[in-house]
C-alpha positions as CSV (number, residue, x, y, z in Angstrom):
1,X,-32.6,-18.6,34.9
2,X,-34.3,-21.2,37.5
3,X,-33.7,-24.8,37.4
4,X,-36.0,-27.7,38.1
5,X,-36.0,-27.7,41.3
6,X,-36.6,-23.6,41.3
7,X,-33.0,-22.7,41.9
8,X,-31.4,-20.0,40.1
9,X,-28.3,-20.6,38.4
10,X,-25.7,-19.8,36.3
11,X,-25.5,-20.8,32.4
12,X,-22.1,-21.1,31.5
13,X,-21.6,-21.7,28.3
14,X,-18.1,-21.8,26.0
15,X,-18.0,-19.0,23.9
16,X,-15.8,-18.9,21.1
17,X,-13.2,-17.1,20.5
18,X,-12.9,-15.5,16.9
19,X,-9.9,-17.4,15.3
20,X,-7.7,-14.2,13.8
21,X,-7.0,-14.1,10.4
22,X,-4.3,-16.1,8.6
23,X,-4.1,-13.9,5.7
24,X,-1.0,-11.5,6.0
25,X,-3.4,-9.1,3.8
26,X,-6.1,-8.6,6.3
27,X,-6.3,-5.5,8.3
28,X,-3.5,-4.2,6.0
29,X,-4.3,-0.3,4.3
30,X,-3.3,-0.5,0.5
31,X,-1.3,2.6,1.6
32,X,0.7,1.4,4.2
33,X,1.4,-1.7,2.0
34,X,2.6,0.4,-1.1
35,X,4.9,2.6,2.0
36,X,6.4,-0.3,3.0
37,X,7.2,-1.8,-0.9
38,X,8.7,1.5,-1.6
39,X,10.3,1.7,1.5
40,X,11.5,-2.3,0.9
41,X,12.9,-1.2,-2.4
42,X,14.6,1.9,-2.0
43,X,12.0,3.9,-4.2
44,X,10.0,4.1,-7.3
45,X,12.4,3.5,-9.8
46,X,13.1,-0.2,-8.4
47,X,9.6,-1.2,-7.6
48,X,9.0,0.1,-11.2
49,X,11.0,-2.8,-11.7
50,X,9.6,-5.4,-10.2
51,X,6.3,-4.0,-11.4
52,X,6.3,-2.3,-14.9
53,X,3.3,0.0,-14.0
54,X,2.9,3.8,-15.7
55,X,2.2,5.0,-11.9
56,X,5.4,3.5,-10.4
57,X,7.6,4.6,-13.5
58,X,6.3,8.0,-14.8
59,X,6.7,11.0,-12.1
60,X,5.4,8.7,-9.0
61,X,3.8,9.8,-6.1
62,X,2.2,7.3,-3.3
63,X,-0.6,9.6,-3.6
64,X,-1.5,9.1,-7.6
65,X,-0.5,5.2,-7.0
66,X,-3.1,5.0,-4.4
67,X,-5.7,6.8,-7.1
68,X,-4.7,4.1,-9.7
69,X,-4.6,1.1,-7.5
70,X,-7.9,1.6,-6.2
71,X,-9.5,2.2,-9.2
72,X,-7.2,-1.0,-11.0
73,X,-8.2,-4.6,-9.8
74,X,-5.3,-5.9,-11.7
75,X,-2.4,-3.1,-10.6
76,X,-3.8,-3.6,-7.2
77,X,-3.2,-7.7,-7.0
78,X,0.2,-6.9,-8.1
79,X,1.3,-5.0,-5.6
80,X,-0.5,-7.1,-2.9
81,X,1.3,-10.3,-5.0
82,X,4.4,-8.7,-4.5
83,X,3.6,-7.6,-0.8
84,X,3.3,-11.4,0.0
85,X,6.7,-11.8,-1.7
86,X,8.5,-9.2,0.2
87,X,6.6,-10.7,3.4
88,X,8.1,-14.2,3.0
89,X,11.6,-12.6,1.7
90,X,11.9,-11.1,4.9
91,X,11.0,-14.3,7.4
92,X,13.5,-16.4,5.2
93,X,15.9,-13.7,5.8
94,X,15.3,-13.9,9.8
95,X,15.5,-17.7,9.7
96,X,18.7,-17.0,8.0
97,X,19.7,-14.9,10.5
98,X,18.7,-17.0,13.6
99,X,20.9,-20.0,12.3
């Protein structure tokens, strides 16, 4: 660009840096949330417990939960409910821990 005066110069402007996400859900694969609940709570037959849902209770697979979810608004904020539970079980446990 040229100035008044003819000169070329530089335009330096601020650009903004995208503020990332504070929502623990975003970026997250439905999948590798339902791995990690199952994996949290030592299988099916507990998170059956926590969540009284036919896929988690009757021969489960993370393959058929994944089908159900999808299709299931209502299954699916469950299990992303309980994901933000687990999520802040597990920082009160390190805060425990750091004391």
């Amino acid at each position: 660009m040229r100035g008044i005066n003819g000169d070329f110069f530089l335009n330096f402007t601020k650009k903004r840096m995208p503020q990332p996400s504070k929502d623990p859900l975003h970026g997250k694969r439905l999948d590798t949330i339902l791995e990690e609940l199952v994996e949290y709570y030592n299988g099916f037959e507990k998170l059956g417990e926590q969540i009284n849902i036919k896929c988690f209770t009757d021969n489960p697979s993370i393959s058929s939960s994944l089908k159900f979810l999808r299709k299931t608004d209502w299954a699916r904020a469950k299990v992303e409910s309980l994901y933000l539970y687990v999520l802040r079980q597990k920082k009160r446990d390190e805060a425990k821990g750091e004391n």
